[in-house]
C-alpha positions in Angstrom: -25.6 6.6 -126.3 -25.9 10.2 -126.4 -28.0 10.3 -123.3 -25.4 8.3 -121.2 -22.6 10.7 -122.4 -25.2 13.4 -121.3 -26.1 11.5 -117.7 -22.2 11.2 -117.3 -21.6 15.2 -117.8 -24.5 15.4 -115.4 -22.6 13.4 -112.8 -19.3 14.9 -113.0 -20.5 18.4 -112.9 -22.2 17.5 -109.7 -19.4 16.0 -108.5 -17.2 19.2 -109.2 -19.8 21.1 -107.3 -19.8 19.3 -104.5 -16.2 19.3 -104.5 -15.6 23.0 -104.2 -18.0 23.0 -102.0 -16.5 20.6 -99.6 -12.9 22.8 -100.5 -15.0 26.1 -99.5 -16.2 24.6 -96.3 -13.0 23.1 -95.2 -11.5 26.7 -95.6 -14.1 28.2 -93.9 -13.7 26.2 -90.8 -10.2 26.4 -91.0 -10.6 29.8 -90.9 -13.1 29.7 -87.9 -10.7 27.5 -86.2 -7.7 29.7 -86.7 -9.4 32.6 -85.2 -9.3 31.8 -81.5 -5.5 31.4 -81.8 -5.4 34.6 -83.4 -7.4 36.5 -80.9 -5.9 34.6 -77.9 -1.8 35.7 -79.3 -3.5 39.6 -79.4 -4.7 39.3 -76.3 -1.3 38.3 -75.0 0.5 40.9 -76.7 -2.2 43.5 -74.8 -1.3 41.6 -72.0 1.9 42.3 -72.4 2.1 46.1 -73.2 -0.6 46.9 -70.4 2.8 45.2 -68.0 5.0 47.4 -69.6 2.6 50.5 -69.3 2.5 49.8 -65.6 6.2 49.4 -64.7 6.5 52.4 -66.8 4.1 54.2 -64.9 5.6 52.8 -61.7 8.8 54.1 -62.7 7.8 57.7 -63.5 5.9 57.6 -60.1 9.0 56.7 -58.6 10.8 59.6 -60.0 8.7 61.6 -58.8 8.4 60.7 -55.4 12.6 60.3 -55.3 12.3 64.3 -56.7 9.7 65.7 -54.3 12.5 64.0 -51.9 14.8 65.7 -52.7 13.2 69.0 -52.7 12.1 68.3 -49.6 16.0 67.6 -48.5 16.9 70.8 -49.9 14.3 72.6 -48.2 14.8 70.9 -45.1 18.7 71.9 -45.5 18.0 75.4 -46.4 15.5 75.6 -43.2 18.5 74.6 -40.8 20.5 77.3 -42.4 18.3 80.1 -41.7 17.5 78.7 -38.5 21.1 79.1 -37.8 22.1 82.5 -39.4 18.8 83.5 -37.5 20.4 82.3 -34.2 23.8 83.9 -35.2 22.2 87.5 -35.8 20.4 86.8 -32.7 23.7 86.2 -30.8 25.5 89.0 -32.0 21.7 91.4 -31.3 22.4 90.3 -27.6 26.2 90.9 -27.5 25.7 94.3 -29.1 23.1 95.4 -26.6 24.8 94.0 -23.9 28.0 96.2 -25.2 26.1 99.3 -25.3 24.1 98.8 -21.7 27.8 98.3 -20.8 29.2 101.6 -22.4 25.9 103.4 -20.4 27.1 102.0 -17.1 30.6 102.3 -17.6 29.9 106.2 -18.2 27.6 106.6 -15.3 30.3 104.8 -13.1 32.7 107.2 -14.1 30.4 110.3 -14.1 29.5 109.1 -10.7 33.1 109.3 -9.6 33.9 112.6 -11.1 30.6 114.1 -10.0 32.0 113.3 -6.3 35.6 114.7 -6.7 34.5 117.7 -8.1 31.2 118.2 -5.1 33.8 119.4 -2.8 35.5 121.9 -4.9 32.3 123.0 -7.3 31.2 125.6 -4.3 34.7 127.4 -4.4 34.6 127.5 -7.7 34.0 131.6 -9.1 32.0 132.8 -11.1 32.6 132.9 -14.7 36.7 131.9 -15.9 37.5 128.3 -17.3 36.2 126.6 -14.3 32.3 127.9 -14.9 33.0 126.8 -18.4 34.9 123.1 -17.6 31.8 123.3 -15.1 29.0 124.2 -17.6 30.4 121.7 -20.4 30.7 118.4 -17.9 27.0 119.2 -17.0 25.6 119.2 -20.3 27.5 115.8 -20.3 25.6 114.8 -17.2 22.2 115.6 -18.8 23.2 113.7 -22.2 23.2 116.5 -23.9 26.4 115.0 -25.7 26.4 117.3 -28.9 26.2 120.7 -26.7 28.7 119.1 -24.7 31.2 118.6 -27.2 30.9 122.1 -28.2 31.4 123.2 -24.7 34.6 121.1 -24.4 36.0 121.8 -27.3 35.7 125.0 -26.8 37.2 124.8 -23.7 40.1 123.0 -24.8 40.4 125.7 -28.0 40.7 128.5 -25.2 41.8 126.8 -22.0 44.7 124.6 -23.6 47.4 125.1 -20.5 44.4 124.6 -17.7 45.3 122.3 -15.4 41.5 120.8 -16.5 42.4 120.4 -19.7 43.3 116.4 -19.9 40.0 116.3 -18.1 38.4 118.1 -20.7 40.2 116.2 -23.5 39.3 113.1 -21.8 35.6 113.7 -21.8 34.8 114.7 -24.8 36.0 111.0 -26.0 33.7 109.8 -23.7 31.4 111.8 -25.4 32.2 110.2 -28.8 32.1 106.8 -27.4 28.8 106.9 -26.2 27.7 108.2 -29.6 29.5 105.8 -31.1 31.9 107.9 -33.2 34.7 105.4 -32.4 37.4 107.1 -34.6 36.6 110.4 -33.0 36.6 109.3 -29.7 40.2 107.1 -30.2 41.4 110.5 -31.3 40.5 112.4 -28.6 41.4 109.5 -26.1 44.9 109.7 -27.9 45.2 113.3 -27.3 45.2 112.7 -23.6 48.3 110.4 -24.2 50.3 112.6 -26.6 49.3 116.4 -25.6 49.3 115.7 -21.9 52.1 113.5 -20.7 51.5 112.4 -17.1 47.8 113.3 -17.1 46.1 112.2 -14.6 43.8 110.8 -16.9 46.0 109.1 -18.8 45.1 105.0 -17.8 41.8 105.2 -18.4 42.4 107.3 -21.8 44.5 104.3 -22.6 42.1 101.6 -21.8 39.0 103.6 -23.6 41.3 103.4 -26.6 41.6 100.1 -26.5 37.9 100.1 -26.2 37.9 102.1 -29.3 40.4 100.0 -31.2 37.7 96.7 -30.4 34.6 98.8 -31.9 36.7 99.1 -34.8 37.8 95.3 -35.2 41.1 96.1 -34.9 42.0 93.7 -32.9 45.3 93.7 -32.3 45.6 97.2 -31.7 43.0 96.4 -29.1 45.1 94.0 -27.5 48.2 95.9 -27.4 46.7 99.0 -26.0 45.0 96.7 -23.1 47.8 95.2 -22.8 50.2 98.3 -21.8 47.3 99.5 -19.4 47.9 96.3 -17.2 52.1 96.7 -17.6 52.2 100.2 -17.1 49.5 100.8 -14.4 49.6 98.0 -12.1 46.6 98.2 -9.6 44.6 100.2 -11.1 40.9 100.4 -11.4 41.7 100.6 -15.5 44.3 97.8 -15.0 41.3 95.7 -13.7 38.8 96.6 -16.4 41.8 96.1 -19.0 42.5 92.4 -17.5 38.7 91.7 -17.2 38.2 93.0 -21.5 41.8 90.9 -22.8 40.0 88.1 -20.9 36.9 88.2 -22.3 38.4 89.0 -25.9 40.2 85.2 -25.6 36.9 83.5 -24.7 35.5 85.4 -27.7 38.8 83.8 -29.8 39.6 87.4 -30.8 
């Protein structure tokens, strides 16, 4: 009897056994089975952040090619610019050099002139007195000697005041000042022609070299005016002409 009850135990521990292994095995392979769902989800989820690494990758490239475009517009901009001012200071290079030659041959057209209306009266002219000196002075102006010049006229002028060459003298010794470009001295001692001798031969082209002065100095309006009364007040003149042809040229310039 006690050897059945002992068989029996036998059995049902066995049994047990067997049991725990079958539980053990069935977890096992649930396990194994599980697994390949497992790795296949993280491999979707890498997937899915290696897409988002790229568009975010795609997107920063973008940004960087829509910023080096930009740069590149503002260069480009900036380039047009300086292309432009460089054209403008070019401009205004020519017009000033073209101004000056102009001055040059204005001077030597007028030098010209006087050199001929004094030729016939420079061999009667004595020896030493104002004459000589008027003489002396308007040669160093002829050489371009235009600071000795100046001294010479003014000193003329300082001791020659009531000689009949006096507006002459007064006269070119602005022309000196204009060619040196000493605008306000040269308006002054254009002016002086006008003010200190009335009638003066002189006087229209004192007149239109002020205006001349008045434009150096962007006054503009003064400019006009003084061009202006050159063409009202001396009709036919050689300075009329010159004054008509500068008012002209001040409209095509919008000034």
């Amino acid at each position: 009897m006690r050897r059945i009850d002992a068989s029996r135990s036998s059995t049902a521990a066995e049994v047990l056994r067997r049991a725990n292994r079958t539980a053990i095995g069935t977890a096992v392979l649930a396990s194994l089975l599980a697994l390949p769902a497992a790795a296949q989800s993280r491999g979707e989820r890498i997937d899915a952040l290696e897409q988002r690494v790229g568009v975010v990758e795609r997107q920063l490239e973008n940004q960087g090619l829509l910023e080096m475009a930009r740069q590149l517009d503002a260069l480009d901009a900036e380039l047009r610019r300086l292309r432009g001012e460089l054209e403008r200071l070019q401009h205004d290079l020519d017009a000033a050099r073209g101004q000056q030659r102009d001055q040059y041959l204005d001077l030597d057209t007028r030098l010209r002139a006087a050199e001929a209306a004094l030729a016939a009266a420079q061999a009667a002219v004595p020896a030493g007195g104002p004459e000589a000196e008027y003489q002396d002075a308007f040669n160093l102006l002829k050489d371009g000697r235009y600071d000795e010049a100046a001294a010479g006229l003014q000193d003329f002028l300082s001791r020659h005041r009531e000689h009949e060459l006096a507006p002459n003298a007064q006269y070119w010794l602005g022309e000196v000042y204009y060619v040196k470009r000493d605008y306000p001295a040269a308006l002054a001692a254009f002016e002086g022609v006008l003010t200190g001798f009335s009638g003066a031969r002189k006087a229209p082209d004192a007149l239109l070299k002020a205006g001349y002065c008045h434009y150096e100095l962007k006054r503009y309006d003064l400019a006009r005016t003084a061009l202006a009364r050159v063409v009202q007040d001396y009709p036919g003149s050689p300075a009329a002409t010159e004054a008509a042809e500068r008012l002209e040229r001040m409209r095509a310039e919008g000034r």
